[in-house]
C-alpha positions as CSV (number, residue, x, y, z in Angstrom):
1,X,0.0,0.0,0.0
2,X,1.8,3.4,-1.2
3,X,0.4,6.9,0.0
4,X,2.1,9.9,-2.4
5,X,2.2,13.8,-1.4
6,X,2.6,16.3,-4.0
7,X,5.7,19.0,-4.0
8,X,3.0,21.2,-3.6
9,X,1.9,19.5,-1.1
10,X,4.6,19.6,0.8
11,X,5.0,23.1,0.7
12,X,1.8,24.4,2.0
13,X,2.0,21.7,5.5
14,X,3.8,21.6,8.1
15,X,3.3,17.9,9.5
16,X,1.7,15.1,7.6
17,X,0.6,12.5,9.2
18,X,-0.6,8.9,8.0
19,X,-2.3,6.1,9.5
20,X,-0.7,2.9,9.2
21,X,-3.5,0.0,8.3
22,X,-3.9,-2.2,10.5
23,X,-1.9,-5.4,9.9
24,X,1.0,-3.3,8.6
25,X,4.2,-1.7,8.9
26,X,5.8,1.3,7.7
27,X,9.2,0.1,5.5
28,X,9.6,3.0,3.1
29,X,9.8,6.7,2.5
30,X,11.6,8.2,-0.4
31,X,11.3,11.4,-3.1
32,X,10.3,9.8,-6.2
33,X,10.0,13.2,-9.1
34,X,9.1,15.4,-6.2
35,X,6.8,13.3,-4.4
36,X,7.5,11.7,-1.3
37,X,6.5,8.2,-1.2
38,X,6.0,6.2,1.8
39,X,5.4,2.4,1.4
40,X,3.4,0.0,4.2
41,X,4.3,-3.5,3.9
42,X,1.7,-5.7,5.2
43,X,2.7,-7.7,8.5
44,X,2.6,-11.7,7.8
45,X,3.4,-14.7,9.6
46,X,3.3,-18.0,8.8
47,X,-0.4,-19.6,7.7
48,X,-1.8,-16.2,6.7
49,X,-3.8,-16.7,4.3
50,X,-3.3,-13.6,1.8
51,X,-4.2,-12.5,-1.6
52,X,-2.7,-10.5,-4.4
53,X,-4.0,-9.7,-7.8
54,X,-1.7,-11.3,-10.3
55,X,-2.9,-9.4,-14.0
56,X,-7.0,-9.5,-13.5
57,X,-6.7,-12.2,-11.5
58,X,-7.0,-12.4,-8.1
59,X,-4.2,-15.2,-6.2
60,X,-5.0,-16.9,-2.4
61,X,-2.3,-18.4,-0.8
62,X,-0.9,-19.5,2.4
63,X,2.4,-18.6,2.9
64,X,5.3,-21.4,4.9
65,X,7.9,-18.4,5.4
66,X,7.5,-14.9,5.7
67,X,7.3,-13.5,1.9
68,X,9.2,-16.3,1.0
69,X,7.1,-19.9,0.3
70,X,3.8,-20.1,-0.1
71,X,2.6,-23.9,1.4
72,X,-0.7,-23.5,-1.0
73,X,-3.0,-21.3,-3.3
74,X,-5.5,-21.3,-5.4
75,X,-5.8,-18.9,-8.8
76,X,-8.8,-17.4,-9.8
77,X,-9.2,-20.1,-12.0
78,X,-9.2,-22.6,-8.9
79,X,-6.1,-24.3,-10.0
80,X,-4.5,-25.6,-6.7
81,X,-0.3,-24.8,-6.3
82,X,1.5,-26.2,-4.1
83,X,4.6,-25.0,-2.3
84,X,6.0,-23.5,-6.3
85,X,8.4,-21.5,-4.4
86,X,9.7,-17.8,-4.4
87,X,6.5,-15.8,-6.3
88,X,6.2,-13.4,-3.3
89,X,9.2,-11.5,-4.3
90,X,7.8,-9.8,-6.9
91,X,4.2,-9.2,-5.6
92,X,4.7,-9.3,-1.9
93,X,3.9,-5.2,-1.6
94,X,0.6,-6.0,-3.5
95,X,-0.5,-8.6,-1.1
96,X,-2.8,-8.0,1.8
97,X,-4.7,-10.6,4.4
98,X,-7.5,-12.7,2.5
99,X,-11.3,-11.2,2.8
100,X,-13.4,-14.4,4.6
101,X,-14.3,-14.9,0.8
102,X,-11.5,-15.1,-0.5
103,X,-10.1,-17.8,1.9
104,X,-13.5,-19.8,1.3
105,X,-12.4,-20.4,-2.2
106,X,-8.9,-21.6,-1.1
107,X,-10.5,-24.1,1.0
108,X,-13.2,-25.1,-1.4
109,X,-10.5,-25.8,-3.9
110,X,-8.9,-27.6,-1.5
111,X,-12.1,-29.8,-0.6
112,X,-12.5,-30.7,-4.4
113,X,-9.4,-32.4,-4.3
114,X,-9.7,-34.4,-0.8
115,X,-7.9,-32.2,0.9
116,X,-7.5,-29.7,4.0
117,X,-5.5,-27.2,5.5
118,X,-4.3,-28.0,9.4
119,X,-3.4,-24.8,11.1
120,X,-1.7,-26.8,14.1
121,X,0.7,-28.8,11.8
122,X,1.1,-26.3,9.1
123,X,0.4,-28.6,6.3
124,X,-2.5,-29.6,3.6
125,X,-3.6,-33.1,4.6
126,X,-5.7,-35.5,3.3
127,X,-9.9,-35.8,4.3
128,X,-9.9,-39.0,5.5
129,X,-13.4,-40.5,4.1
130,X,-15.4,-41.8,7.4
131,X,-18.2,-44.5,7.2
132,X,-21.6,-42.8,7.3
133,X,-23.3,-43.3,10.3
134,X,-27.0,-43.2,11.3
135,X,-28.6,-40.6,14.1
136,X,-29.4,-41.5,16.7
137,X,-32.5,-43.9,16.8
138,X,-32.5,-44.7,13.7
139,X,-31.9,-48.6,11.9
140,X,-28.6,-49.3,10.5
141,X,-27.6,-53.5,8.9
142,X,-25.2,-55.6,10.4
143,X,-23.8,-59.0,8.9
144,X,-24.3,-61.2,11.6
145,X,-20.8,-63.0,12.2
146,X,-21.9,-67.0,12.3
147,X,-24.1,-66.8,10.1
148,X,-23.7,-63.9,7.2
149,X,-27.5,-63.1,7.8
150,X,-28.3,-59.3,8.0
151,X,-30.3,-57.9,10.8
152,X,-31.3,-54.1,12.2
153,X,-30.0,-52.9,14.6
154,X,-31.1,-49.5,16.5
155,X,-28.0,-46.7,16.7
156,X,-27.9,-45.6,20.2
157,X,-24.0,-44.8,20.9
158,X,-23.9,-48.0,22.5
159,X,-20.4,-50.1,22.7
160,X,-21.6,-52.1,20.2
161,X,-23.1,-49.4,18.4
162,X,-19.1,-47.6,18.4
163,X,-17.3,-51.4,17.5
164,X,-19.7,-52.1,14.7
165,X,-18.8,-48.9,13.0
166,X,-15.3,-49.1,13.4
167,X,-14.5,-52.4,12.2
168,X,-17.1,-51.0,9.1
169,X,-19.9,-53.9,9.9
170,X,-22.3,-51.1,9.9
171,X,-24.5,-50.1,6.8
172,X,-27.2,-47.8,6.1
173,X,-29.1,-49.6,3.6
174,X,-29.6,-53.3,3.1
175,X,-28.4,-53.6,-0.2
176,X,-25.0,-52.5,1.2
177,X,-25.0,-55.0,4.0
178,X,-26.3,-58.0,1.7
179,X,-23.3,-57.3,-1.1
180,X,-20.8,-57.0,2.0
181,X,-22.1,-60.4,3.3
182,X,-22.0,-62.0,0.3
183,X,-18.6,-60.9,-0.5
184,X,-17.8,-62.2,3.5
185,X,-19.0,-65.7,2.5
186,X,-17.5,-65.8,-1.2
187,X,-13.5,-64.6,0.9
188,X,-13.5,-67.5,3.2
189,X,-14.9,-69.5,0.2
190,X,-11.4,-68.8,-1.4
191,X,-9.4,-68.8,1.4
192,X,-10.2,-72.4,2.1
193,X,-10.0,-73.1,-1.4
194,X,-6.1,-71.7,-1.4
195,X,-5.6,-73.4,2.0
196,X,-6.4,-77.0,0.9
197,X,-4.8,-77.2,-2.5
């Protein structure tokens, strides 16, 4: 952010005084063709997420190093970069913090493809896909373990309820829990089938 005073400017005041924007520094003052030319830098730190305009298009990014790696961004094309190294030299007085939107459409690019940002480790990270799990009340299928039939059973948090889900003999619909049985049966069908060659 530059502010600029005239020669003439100049001449007629005694004291000039500018506010600083918040989030920034002053780093420059200097007569350019009798102006005088004072520069704010904003202040960064590692995981800002900031934005520049790069031509007509606008740039998010989260920078690793002050003004020196960005970890990610997205360009106004949602293309996703990755860590592409030293761009900030060149645009780094243009950049300020990201508006909320902005910062949105970094982490809805993001999202697209699996991933997410982790502020406490500083590093994109993959969305791990969860098994869906009913509320509370309602039916969800089991394969029952002796026999491969499928029952209902009621989700109530229980213990069971918890070790079902984790071990992934839990389903929402009993199509899914009839084609996971019969996949159950047809495994130990070939496993015995290796085993007694």
């Amino acid at each position: 952010m530059t502010y600029f005073a005239s020669n003439k400017q100049i001449k007629f005041m005694n004291k000039q005084t500018f506010p600083i924007p918040e989030g920034c520094k002053a780093i420059s003052m200097e007569i350019i063709d009798n102006q005088i030319v004072t520069t704010f830098e904003p202040q960064f730190k590692r995981g800002d997420v900031i934005a520049f305009k790069d031509g007509a298009v606008c740039v998010v990014d989260i920078i690793k190093e002050k003004l020196v790696y960005e970890i990610v961004g997205v360009t106004g094309y949602g293309h996703i970069t990755f860590g592409n190294g030293n761009h900030f030299s060149k645009t780094h007085f243009f950049s300020r913090h990201a508006t909320p939107e902005e910062t949105q459409r970094l982490w809805d690019a993001l999202a697209k493809e699996g991933k997410r940002w982790n502020p406490e480790k500083m590093e994109v990270e993959k969305i791990k896909k969860e098994i869906p799990r009913a509320k509370y009340m309602e039916n969800y299928y089991v394969v029952e373990y002796n026999s491969f039939n499928v029952f209902t059973a009621s989700e109530t948090r229980h213990r069971f309820d918890n070790e079902r889900h984790e071990i992934g003999n839990y389903f929402l619909t009993e199509e899914q829990s009839k084609r996971a049985s019969d996949k159950l049966k047809q495994a130990l069908s070939d496993f015995w089938k290796e085993e007694l060659k």
